[in-house]
MIVEXZA-967586 format. One line per 8 residues: number of its first residue (from 1); their letters; for each residue y, z, x of N, C-alpha, C. Coordinates in Angstrom, 2 decimals. Each point is the difference from the previous one (the first is absolute). Layout:
NUM) A) Y:Z:X:Y:Z:X:Y:Z:X ~ ...
//
This chain:
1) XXXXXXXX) -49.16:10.98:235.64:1.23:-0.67:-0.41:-0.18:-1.51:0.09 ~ 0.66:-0.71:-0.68:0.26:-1.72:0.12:0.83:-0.45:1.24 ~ -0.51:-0.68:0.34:0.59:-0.16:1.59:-0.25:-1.44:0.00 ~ 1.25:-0.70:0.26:0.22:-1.51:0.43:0.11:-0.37:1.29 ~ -0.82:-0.94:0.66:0.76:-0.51:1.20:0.70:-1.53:-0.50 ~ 1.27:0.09:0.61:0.86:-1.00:-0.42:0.68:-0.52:1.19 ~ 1.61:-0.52:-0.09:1.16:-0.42:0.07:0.98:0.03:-0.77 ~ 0.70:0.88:0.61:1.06:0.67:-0.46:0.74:-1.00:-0.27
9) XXXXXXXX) 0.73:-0.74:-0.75:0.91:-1.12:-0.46:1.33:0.25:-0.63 ~ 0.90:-0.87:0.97:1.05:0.01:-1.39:0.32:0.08:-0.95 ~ 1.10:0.58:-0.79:-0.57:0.12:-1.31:0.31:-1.79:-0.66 ~ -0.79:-0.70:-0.75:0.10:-1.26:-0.46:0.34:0.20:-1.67 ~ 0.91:-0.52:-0.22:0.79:-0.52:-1.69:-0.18:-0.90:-0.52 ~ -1.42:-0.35:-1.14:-0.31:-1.47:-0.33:1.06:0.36:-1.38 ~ 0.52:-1.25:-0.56:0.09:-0.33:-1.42:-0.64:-0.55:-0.68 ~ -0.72:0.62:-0.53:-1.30:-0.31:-1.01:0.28:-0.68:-1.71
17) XXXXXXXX) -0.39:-0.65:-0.28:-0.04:-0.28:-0.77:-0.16:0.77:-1.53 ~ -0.82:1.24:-0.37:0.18:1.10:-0.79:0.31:0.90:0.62 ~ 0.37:1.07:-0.51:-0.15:1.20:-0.18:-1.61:0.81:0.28 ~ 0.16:1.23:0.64:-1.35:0.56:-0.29:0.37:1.46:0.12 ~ 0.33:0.41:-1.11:0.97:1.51:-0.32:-1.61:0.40:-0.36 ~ -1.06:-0.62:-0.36:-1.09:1.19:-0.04:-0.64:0.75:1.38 ~ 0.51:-0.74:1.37:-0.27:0.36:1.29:1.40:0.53:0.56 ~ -0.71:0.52:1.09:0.95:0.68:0.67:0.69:-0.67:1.29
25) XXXXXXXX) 0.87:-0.18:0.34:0.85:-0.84:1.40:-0.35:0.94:1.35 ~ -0.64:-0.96:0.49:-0.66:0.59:1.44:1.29:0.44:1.10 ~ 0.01:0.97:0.34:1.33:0.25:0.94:-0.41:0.35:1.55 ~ -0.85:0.08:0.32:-0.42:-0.27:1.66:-1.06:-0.88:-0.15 ~ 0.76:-1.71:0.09:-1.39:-0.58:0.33:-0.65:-0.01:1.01 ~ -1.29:-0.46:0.23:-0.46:-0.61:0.87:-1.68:-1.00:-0.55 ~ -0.19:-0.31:1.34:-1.19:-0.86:-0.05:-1.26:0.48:0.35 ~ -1.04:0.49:-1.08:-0.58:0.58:0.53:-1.41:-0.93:0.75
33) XXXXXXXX) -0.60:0.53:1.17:-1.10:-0.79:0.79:-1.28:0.97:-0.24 ~ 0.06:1.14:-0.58:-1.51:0.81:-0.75:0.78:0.69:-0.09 ~ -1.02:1.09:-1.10:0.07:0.98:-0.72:-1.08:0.97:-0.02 ~ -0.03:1.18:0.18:-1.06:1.03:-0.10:0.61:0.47:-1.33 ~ -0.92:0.32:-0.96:0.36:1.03:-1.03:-0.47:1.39:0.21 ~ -0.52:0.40:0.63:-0.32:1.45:0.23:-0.19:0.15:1.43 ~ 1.41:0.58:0.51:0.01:0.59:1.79:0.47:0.78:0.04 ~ -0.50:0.89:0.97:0.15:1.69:0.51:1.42:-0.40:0.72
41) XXXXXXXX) 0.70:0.82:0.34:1.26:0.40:0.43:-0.67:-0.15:1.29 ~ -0.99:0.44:0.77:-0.28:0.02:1.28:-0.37:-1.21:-0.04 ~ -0.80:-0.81:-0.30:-0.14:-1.68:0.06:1.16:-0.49:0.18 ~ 0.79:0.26:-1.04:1.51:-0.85:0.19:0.66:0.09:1.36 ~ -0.14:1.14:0.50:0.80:0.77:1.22:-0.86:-1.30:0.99 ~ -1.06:-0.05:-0.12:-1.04:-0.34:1.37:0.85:-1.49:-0.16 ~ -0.09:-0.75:-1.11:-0.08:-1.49:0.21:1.30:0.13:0.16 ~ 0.95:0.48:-0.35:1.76:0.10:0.33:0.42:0.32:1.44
49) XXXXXXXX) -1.04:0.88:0.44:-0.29:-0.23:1.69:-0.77:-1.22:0.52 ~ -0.74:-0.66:-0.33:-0.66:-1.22:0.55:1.16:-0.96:-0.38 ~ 0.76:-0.03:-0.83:1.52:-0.89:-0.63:0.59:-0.57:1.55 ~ 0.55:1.38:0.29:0.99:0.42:1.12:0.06:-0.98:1.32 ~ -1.47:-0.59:0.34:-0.31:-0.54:1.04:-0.41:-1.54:-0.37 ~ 0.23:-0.21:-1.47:-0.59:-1.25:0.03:1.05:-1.10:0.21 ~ -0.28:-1.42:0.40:1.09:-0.77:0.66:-0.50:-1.40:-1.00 ~ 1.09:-0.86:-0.54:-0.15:-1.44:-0.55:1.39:-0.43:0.47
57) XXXXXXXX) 0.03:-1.92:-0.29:1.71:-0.11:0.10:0.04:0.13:-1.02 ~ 1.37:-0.14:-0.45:0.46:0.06:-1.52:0.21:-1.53:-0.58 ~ -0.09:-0.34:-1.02:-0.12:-1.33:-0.79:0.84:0.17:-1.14 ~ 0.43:-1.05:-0.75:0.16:0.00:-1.04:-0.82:-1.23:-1.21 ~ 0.50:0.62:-0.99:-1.24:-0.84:-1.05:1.25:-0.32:-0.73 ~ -0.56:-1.19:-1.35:0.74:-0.58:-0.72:-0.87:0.28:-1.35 ~ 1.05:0.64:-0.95:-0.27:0.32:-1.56:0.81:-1.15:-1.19 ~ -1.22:-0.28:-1.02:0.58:-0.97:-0.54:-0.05:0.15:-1.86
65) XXXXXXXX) -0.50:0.88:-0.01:-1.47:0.26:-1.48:0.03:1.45:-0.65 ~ -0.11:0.33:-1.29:0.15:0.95:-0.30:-1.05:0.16:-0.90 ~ -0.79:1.01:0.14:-1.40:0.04:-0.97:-0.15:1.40:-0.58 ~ -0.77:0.22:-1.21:-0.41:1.47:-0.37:-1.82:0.42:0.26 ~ -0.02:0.90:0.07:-1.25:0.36:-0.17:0.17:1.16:-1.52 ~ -1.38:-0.45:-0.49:-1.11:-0.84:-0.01:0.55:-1.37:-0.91 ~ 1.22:0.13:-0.69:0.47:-1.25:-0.87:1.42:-0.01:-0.24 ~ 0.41:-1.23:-0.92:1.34:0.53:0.01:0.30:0.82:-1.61
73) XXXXXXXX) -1.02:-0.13:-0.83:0.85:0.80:-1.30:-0.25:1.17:0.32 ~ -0.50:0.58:0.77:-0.11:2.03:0.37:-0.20:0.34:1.24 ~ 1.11:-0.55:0.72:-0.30:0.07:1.81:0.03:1.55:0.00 ~ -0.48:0.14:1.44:-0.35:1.48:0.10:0.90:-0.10:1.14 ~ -0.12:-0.96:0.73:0.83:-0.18:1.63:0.67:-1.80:0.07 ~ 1.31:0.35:0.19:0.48:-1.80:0.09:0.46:0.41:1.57 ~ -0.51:-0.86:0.75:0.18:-0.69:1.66:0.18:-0.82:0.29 ~ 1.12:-0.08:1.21:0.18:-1.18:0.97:-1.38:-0.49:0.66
81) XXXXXXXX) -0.38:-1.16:0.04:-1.12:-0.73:0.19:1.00:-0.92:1.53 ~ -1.08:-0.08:0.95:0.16:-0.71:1.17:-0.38:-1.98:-0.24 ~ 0.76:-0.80:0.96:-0.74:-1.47:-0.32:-1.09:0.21:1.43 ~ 0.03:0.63:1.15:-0.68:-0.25:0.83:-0.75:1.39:0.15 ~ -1.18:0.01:0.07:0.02:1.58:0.42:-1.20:0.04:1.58 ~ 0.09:-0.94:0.47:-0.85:-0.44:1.34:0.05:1.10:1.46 ~ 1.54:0.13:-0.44:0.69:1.24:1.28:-0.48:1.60:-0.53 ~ 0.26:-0.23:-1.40:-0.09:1.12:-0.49:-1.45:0.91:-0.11
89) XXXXXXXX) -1.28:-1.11:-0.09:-1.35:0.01:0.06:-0.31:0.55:1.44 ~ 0.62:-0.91:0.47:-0.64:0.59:1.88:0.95:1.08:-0.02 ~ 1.39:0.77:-0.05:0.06:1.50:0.01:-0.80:0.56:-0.31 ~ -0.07:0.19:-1.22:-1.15:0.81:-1.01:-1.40:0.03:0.87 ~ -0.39:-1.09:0.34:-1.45:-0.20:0.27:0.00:1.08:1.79 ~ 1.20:-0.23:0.72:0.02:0.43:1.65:0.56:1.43:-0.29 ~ 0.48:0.81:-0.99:0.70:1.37:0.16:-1.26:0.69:-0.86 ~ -0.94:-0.66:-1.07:-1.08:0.75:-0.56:-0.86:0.14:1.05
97) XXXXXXXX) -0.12:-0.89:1.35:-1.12:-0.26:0.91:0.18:1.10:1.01 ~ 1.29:0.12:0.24:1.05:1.03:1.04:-0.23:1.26:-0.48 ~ -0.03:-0.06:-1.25:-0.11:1.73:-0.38:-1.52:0.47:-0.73 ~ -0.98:-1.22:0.13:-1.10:0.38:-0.10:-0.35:-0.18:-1.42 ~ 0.58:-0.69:-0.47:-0.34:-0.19:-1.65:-0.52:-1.70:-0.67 ~ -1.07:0.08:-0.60:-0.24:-1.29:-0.41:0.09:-0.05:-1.18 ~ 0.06:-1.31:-0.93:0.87:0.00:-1.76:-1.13:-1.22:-0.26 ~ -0.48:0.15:-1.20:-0.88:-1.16:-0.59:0.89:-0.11:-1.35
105) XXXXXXXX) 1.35:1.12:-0.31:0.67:-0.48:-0.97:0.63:-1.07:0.28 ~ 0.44:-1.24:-1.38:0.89:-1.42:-0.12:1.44:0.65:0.69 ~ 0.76:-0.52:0.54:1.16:0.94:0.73:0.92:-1.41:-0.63 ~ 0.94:0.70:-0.89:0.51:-0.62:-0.78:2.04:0.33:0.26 ~ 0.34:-0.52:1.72:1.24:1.09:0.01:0.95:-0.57:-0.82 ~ 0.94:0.99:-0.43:1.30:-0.09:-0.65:0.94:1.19:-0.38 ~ 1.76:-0.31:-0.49:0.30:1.11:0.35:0.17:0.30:-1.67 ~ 0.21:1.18:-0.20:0.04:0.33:-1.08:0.89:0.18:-0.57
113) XXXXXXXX) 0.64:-0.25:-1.28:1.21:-0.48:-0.24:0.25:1.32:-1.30 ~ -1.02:-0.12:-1.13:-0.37:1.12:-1.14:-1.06:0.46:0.19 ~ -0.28:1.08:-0.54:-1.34:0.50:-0.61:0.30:0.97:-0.66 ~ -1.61:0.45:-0.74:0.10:0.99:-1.13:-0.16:1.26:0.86 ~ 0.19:1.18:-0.78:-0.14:1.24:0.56:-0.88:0.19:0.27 ~ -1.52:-0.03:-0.49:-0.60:0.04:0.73:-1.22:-1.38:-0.72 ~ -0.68:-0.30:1.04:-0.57:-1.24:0.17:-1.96:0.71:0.21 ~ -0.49:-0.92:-0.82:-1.28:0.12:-0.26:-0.84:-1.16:0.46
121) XXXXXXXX) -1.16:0.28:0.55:-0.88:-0.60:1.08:0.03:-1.75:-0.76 ~ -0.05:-0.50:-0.62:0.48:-1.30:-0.40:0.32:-0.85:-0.45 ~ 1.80:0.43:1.23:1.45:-0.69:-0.12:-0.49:-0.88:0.92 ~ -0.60:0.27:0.95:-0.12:-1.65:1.47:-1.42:-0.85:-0.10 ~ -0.75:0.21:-1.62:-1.06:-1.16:-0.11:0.81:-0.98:-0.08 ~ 0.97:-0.05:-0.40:0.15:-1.40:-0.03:1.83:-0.71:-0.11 ~ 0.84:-1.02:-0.03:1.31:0.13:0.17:0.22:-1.02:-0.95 ~ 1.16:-0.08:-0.40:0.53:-1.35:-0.41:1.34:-0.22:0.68
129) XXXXXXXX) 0.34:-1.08:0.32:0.99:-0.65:0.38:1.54:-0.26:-1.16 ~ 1.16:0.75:0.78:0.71:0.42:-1.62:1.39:-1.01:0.21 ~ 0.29:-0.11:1.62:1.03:-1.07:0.11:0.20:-0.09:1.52 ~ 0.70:-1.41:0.28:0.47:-0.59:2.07:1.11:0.52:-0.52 ~ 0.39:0.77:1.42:1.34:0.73:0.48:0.36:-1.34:0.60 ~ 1.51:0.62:0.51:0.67:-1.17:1.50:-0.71:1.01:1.18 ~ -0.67:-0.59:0.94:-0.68:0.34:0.97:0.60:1.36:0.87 ~ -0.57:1.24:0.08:0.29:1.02:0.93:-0.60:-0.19:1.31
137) XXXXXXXX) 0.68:0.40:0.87:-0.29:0.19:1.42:-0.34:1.27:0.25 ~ -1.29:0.40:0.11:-0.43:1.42:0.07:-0.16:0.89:1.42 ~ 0.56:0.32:0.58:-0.14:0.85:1.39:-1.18:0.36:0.15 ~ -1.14:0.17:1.10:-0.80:0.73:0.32:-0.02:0.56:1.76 ~ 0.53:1.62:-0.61:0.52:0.25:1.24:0.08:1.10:0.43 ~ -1.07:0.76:-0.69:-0.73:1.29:0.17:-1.65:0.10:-0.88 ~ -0.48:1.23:0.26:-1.10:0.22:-0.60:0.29:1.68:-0.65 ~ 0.06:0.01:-1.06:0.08:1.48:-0.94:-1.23:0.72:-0.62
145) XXXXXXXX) 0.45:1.49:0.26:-1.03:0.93:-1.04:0.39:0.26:-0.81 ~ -0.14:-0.47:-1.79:0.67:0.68:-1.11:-1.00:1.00:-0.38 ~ 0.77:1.32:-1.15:-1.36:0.27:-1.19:0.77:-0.07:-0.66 ~ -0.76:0.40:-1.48:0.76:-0.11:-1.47:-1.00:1.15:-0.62 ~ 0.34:0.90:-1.40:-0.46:0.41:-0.52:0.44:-0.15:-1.35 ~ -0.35:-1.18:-0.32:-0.05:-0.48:-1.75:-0.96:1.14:-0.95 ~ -0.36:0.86:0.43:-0.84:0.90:-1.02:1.34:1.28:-0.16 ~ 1.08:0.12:0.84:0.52:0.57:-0.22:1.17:-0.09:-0.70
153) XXXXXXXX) 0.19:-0.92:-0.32:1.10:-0.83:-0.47:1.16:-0.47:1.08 ~ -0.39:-0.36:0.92:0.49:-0.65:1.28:-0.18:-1.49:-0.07 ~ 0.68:-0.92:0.02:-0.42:-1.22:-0.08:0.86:-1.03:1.38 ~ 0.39:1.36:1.11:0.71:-0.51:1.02:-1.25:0.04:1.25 ~ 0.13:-0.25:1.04:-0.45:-0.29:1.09:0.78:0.74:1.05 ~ -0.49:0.78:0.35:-0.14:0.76:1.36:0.03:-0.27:1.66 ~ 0.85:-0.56:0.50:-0.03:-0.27:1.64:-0.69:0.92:0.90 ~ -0.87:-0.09:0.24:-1.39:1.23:0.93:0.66:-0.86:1.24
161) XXXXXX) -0.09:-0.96:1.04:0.10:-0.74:0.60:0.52:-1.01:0.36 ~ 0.37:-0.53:0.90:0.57:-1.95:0.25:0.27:0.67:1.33 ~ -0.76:-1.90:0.34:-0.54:-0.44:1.37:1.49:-1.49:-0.20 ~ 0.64:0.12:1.03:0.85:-1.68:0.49:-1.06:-0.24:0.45 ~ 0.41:-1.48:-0.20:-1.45:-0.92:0.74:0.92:-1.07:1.21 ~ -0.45:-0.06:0.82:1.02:-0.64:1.20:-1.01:-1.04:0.33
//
């Protein structure tokens, strides 16, 4: 299964500048910090138990930017884009270290605002920048397990998990 580790987030309401009736409106966002595309149900279970015990404070970040991947005349995914992502780097970098995982992927976070039903290996070569919001104040104040099954015609996200972070 597709399995996200994230942050579970508020839900956030940009006013965008078009329309994008060829995508679909994301209804449980969050932020994701990796992604496995193919995990066993028992994997998920294990790291959703290693979740349970892990400890950060909580922070918040500031959103300013709205971009598509891979462009803007045929976005596949339009996201909230961060101005700082310094806090957000050292999570990512101390909960992959905590649960035993290292990433040589570009870690590009943001929350997801549209996407298509289903999304093909590359929507995240590359982004364009589509418009500045008025600045969000983004909570970070747990750590989440999503999945999704876009092959099934599912294009929602799944709560496996969430860790408060104190």
């Amino acid at each position: 299964m597709r399995v996200y580790l994230g942050i579970d987030i508020d839900y956030v309401d940009v006013n965008l500048e078009r329309d994008f009736l060829e995508l679909q409106k994301v209804k449980s966002q969050h932020l994701t910090l990796y992604f496995w595309n193919d995990l066993s149900e028992v994997e998920a279970k294990e790291i959703s138990e290693k979740l349970k015990s892990y400890q950060h404070k909580p922070f918040s970040v500031d959103a300013n930017q709205v971009c598509s991947f891979p462009n803007k005349s045929e976005p596949h995914l339009v996201a909230l884009q961060f101005n700082s992502l310094e806090d957000l780097v050292k999570l990512r970098k101390d909960i992959l270290q905590y649960l035993g995982l290292k990433s040589d992927e570009k870690f590009e976070p943001h929350i997801t605002l549209y996407r298509k039903q289903k999304l093909d290996s590359s929507f995240k070569k590359s982004k364009e920048f589509l418009q500045d919001i008025p600045e969000i104040k983004v909570q970070i104040s747990n750590i989440a397990l999503y999945s999704s099954e876009p092959e099934k015609g599912l294009n929602e996200y799944k709560l496996l998990e969430k860790r408060i972070l104190f």
